[in-house]
Each structure stands twice: as C-alpha cells, then as structure tokens.
VOBA-1610 file (N, C-alpha, C; in pm, whole numbers, padded with zeros to 5 digits, always signed):
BEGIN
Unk+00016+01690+00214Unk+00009+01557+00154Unk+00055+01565+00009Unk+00178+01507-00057Unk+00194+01469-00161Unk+00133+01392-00272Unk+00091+01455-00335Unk+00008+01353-00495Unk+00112+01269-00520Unk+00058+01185-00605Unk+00098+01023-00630Unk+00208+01107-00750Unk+00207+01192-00864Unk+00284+01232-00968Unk+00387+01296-00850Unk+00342+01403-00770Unk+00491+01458-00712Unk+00558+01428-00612Unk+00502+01293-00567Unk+00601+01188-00485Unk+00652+01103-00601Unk+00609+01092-00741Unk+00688+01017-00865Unk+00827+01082-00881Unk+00814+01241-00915Unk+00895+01345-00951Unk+01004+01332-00814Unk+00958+01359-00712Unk+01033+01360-00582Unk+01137+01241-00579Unk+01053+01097-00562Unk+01128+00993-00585Unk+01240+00985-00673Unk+01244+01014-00820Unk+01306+01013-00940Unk+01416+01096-00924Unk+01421+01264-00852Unk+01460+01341-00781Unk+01605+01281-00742Unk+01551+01179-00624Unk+01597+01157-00518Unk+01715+01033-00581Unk+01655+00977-00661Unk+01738+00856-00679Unk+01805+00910-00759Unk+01804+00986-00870Unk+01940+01042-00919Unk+02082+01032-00858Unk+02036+01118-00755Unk+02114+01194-00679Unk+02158+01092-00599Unk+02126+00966-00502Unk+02136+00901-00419Unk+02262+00777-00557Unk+02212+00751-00652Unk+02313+00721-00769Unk+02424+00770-00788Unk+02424+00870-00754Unk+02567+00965-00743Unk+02595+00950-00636Unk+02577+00875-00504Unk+02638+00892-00378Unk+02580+00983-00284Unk+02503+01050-00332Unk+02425+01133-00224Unk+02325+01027-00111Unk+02415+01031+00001Unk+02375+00976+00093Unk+02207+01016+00186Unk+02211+01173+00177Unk+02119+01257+00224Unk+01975+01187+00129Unk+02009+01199+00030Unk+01917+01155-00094Unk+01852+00999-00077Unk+01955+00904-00029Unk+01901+00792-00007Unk+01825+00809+00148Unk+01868+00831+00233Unk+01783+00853+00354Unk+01671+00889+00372Unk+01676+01021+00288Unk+01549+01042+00264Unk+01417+00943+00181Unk+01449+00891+00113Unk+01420+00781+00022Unk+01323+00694+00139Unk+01458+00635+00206Unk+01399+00529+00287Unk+01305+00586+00423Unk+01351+00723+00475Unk+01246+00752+00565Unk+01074+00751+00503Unk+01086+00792+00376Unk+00970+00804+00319Unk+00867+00683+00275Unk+00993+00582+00271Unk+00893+00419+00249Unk+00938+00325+00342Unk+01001+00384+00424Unk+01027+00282+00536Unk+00878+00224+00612Unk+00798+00279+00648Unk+00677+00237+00708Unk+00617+00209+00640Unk+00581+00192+00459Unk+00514+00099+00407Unk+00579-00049+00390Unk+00729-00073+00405Unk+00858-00183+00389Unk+00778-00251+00515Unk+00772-00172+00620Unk+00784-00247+00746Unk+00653-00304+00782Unk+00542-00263+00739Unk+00427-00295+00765Unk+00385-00417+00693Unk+00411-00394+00551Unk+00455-00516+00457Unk+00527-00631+00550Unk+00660-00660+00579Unk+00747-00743+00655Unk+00663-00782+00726Unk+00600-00728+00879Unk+00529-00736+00945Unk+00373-00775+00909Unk+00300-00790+00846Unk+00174-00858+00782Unk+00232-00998+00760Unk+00334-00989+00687Unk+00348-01147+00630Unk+00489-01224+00731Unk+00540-01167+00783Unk+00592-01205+00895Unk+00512-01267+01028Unk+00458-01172+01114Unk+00409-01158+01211Unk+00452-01166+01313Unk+00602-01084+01308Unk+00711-01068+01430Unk+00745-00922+01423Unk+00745-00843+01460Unk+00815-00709+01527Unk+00986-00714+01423Unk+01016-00780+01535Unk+01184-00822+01521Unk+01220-00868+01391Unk+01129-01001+01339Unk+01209-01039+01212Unk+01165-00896+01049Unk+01036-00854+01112Unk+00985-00722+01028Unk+01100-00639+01021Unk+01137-00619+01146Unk+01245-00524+01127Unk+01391-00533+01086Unk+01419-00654+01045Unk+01507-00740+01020Unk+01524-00744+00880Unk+01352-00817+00831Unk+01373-00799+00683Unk+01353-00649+00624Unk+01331-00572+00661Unk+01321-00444+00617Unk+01426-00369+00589Unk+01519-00380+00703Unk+01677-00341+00676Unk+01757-00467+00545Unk+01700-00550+00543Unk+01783-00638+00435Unk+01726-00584+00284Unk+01581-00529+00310Unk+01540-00470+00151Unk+01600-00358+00157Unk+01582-00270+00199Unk+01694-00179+00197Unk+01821-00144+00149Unk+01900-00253+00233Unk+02054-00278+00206Unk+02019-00341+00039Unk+01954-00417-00031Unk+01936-00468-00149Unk+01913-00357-00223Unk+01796-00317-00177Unk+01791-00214-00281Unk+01860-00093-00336Unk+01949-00039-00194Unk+02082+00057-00236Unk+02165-00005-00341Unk+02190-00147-00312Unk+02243-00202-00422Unk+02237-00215-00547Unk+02116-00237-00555Unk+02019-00245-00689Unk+01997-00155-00719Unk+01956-00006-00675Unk+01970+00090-00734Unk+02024+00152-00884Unk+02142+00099-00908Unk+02199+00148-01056Unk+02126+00077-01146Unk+02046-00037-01071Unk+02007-00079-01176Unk+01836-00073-01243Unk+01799+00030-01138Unk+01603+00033-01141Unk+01599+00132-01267Unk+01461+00086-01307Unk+01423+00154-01424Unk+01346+00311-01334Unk+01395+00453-01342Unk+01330+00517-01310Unk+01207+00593-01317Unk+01173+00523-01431Unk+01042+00573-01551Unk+00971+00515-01445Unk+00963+00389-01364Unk+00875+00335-01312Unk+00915+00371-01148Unk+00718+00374-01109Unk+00767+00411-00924Unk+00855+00353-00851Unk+00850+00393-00708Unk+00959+00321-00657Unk+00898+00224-00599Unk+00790+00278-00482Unk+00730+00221-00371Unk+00699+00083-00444Unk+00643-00014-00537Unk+00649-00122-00555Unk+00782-00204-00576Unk+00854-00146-00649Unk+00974-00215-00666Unk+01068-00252-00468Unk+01020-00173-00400Unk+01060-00210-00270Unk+01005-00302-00220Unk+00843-00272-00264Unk+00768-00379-00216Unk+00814-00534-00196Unk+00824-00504-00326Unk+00844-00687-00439Unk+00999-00713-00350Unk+01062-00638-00332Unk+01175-00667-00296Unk+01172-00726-00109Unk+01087-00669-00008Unk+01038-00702+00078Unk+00992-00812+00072Unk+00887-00863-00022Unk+00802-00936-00015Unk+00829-01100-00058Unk+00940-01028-00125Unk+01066-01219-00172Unk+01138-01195-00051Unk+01172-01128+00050Unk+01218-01199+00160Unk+01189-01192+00238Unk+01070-01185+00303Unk+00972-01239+00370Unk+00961-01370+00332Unk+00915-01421+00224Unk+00894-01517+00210Unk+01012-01608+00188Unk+01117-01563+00149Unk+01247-01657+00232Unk+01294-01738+00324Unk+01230-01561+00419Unk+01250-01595+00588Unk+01149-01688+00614Unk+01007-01680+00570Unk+00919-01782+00576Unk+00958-01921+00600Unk+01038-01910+00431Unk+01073-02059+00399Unk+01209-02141+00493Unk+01300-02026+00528Unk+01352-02108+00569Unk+01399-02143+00732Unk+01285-02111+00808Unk+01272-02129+00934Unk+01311-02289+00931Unk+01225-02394+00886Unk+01304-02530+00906Unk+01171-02607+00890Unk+01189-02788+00854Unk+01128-02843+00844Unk+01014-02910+00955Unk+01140-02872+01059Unk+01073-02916+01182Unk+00966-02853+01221Unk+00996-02662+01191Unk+00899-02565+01275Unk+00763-02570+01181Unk+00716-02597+01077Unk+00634-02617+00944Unk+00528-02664+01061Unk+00562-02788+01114Unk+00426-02880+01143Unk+00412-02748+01311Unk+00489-02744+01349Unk+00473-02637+01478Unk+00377-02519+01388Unk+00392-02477+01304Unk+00357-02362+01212Unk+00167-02416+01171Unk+00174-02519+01127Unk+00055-02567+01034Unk-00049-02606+01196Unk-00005-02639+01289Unk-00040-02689+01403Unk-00139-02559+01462Unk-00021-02455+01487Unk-00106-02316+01503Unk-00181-02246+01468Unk-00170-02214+01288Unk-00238-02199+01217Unk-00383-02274+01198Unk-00374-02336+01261Unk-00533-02486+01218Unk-00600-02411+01320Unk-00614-02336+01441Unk-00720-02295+01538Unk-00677-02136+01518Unk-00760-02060+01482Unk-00683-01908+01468Unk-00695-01876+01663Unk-00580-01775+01642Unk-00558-01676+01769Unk-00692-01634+01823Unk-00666-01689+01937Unk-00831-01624+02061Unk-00792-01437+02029Unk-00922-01383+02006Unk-00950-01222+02023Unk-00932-01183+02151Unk-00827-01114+02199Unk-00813-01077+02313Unk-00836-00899+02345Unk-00955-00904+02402Unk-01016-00712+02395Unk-01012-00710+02501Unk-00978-00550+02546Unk-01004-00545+02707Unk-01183-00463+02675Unk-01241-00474+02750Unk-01357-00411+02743Unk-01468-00490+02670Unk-01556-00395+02605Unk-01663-00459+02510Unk-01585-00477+02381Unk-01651-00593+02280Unk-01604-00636+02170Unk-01654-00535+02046Unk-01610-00434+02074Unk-01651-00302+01983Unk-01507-00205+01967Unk-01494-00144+01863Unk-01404-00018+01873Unk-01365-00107+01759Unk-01250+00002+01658Unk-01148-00062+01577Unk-01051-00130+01594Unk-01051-00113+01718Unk-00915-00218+01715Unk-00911-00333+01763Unk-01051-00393+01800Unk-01114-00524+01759Unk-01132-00553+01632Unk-01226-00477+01553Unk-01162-00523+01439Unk-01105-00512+01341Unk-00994-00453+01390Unk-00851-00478+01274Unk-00818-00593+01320Unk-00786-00617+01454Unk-00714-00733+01503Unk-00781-00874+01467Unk-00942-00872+01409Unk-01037-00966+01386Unk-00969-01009+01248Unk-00998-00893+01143Unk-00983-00920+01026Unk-00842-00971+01027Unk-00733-00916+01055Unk-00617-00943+01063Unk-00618-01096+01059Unk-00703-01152+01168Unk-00652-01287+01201Unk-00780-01362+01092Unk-00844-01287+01037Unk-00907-01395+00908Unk-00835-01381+00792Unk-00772-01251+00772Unk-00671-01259+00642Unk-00553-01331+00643Unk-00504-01397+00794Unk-00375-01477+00829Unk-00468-01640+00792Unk-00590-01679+00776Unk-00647-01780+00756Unk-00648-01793+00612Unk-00602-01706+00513Unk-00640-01728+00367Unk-00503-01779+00312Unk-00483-01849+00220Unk-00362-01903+00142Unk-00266-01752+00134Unk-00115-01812+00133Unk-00004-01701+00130Unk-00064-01560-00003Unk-00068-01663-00079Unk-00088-01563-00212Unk-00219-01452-00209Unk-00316-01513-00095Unk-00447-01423-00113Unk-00400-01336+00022Unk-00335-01364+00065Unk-00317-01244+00228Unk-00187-01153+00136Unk-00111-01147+00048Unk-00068-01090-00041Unk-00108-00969-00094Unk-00184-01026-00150Unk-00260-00908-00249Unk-00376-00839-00149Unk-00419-00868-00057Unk-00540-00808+00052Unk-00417-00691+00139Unk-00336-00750+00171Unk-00241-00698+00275Unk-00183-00531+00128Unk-00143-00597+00028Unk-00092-00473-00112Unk-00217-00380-00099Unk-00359-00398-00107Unk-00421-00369-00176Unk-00499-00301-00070Unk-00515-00298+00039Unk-00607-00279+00194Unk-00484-00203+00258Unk-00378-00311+00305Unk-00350-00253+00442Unk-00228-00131+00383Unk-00204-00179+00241Unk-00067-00094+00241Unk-00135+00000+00121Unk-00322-00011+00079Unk-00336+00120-00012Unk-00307+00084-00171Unk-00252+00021-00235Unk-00149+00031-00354Unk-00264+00030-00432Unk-00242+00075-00565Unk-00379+00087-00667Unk-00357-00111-00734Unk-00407-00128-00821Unk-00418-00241-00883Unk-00239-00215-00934Unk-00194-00119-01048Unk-00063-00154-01106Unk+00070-00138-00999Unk+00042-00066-00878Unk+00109-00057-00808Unk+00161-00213-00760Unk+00033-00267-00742Unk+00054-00403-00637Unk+00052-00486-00798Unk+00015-00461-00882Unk+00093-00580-00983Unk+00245-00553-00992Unk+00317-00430-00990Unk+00451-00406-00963Unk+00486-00431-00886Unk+00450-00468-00781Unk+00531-00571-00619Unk+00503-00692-00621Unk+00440-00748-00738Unk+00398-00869-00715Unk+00460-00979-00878Unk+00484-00851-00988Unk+00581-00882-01083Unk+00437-00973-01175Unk+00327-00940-01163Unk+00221-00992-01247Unk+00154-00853-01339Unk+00062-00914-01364Unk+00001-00842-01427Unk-00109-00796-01433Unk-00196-00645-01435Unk-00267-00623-01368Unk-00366-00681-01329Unk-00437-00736-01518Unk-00533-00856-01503Unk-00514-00979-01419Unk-00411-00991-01365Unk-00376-01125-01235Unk-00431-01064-01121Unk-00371-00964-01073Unk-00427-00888-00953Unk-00550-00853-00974Unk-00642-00869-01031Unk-00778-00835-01069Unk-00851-00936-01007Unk-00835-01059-01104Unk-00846-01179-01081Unk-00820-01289-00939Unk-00691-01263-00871Unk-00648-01296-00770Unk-00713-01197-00675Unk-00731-01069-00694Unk-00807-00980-00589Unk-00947-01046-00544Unk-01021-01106-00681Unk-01162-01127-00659Unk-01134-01285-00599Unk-01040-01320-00586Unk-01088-01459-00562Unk-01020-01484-00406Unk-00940-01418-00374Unk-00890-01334-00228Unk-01031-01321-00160Unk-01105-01216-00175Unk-01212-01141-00160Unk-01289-01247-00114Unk-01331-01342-00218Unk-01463-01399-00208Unk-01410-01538-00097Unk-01259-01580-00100Unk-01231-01644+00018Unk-01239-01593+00187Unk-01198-01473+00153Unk-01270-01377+00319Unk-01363-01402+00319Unk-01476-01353+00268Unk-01594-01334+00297Unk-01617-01482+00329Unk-01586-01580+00283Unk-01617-01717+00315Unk-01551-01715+00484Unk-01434-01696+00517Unk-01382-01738+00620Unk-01460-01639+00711Unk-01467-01498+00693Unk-01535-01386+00808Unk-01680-01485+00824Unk-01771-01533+00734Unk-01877-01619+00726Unk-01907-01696+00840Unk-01765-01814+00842Unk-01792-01894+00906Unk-01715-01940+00994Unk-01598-01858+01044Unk-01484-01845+01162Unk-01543-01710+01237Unk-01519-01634+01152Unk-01557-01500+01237Unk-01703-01411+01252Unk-01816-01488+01299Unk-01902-01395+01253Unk-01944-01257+01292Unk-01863-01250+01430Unk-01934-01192+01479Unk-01830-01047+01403Unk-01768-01034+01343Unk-01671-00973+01223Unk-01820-00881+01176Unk-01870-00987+01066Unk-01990-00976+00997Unk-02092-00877+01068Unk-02116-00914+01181Unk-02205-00870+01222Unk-02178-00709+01296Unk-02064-00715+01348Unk-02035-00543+01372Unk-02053-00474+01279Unk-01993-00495+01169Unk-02035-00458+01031Unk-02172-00383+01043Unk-02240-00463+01001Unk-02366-00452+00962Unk-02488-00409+01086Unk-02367-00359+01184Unk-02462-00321+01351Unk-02432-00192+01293
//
C-alpha cells in the first residue's frame, strides 16, 4: 500500500514524463485513478454505461490539460473536479422533458431489493446509497468525496474548487440532512445500526 506523500512523488513522477509524451507514464496514471474517476461518475450518474462514458471524457480532458496542472498540487482531486463538472453536464443535459420523468422518480425512493434476510452489507450500502440519492446534488457530493471515495477534507475541497472551511461546513450540513432522511425514510437503516 502506498502512503499519500509517495503516491504524491509517484504521481509528479509520472506526469513529468507523460508531458514529454511518455505514453507508458500516462497509462499508468490512469490505471491508478481510474476506479476512483469511475466510481465518482457512477455515484452521481447512476448508470454503468454513462459512468463509463464520462470517465473516458475526463480522461481524454485531462491528457489535455495536462501541460497545464500545477504539479505542486495532487492529482487525484484535480480529476475528480474534472469528473464531477461532467457528470453534472451529462446531468444537465439529458432534456427538459426527462427532468419531470427524473423529479417523478426521485419523489418515491427505489424499493430495497435483498435476496434473503434484510441483514449483511450489502443491504446496507444499497440502503444508504438510496438515502444519499435523496439529499440535494451538492450534499450527495461531498458525502459521495468524503465516504465513498475516502478524500480528506482538502482533497475534496480540491475537487470541489472550494474551500476547506466550505467542505467543513457543507459536510456538517450534508450529515445532519442524512440523518434526517435515514430518520424518517429509512429506519430500519437506523436500526441495523444500532442492532
């Protein structure tokens, strides 16, 4: 397992070299944050296909952008942020029509579908999942940075282009909207918990 400084060094490494055309150098790059890109896409997506879609488009951007990143600073957010404006693109520009199809669905969350007893983790990931898809764009954001993808506070203020004290702030008020929705959509969330 790589420390957070010598996946810095590694990264920095890598993009040099991938700046110069070293193709090997960028590959490597992206094998290494490809599954945090895609998991990202996929949280705020909630398609397979278009995840994998926008993931190859941050990508292709970011080779681009490359000459132009500050290397003093990590990488893994700056991909983030770059994922995470087009996601929300793709969001936006599905169409006016599909919105009310969209807001329609969204108003009753997804039935929990378990085979077996309503126990194990992967009830509830799939629980929480569908209470963090119940919170405003901006608070499933920073829960999804900060939970599902790990990032410290400056990490996810660097994918999010704020500032830490925002993500502090927006974290706690994220937070205290779950706990409201696990409350009173999901209880029985709550209550495995605390079994």
């Amino acid at each position: 397992m790589q420390l957070a400084g010598e996946s810095f060094l590694n990264d920095a490494h890598l993009i040099d070299r991938a700046r110069r055309g070293d193709e090997a150098a960028w590959e490597e790059l992206v094998r290494e944050h490809q599954a945090a890109i895609f998991r990202l896409a996929y949280l705020m997506l909630a398609s397979a296909s278009d995840a994998e879609d926008t993931a190859q488009e941050a990508f292709i951007r970011a080779v681009r952008g490359l000459k132009d990143f500050d290397e003093t600073r990590p990488l893994r957010p700056w991909l983030l942020s770059i994922v995470a404006n087009l996601a929300r693109n793709r969001r936006r520009s599905i169409g006016r029509y599909l919105q009310a199809i969209t807001r329609a669905g969204r108003a009753e969350p997804e039935p929990v579908t378990f085979l077996g007893e309503r126990s194990g983790q992967h009830w509830e990931a799939q629980t929480l999942w569908q209470a963090v898809r119940r919170l405003p764009r901006i608070d499933q954001e920073i829960i999804y940075l900060r939970y599902f993808l790990d990032l410290s506070e400056s990490e996810t203020a660097g994918a999010l282009h704020v500032a830490p004290g925002t993500v502090k702030s927006r974290h706690h008020r994220a937070m205290s909207r779950l706990r409201a929705i696990v409350d009173t959509e999901f209880p029985a969330l709550r209550e495995e918990r605390e079994a």
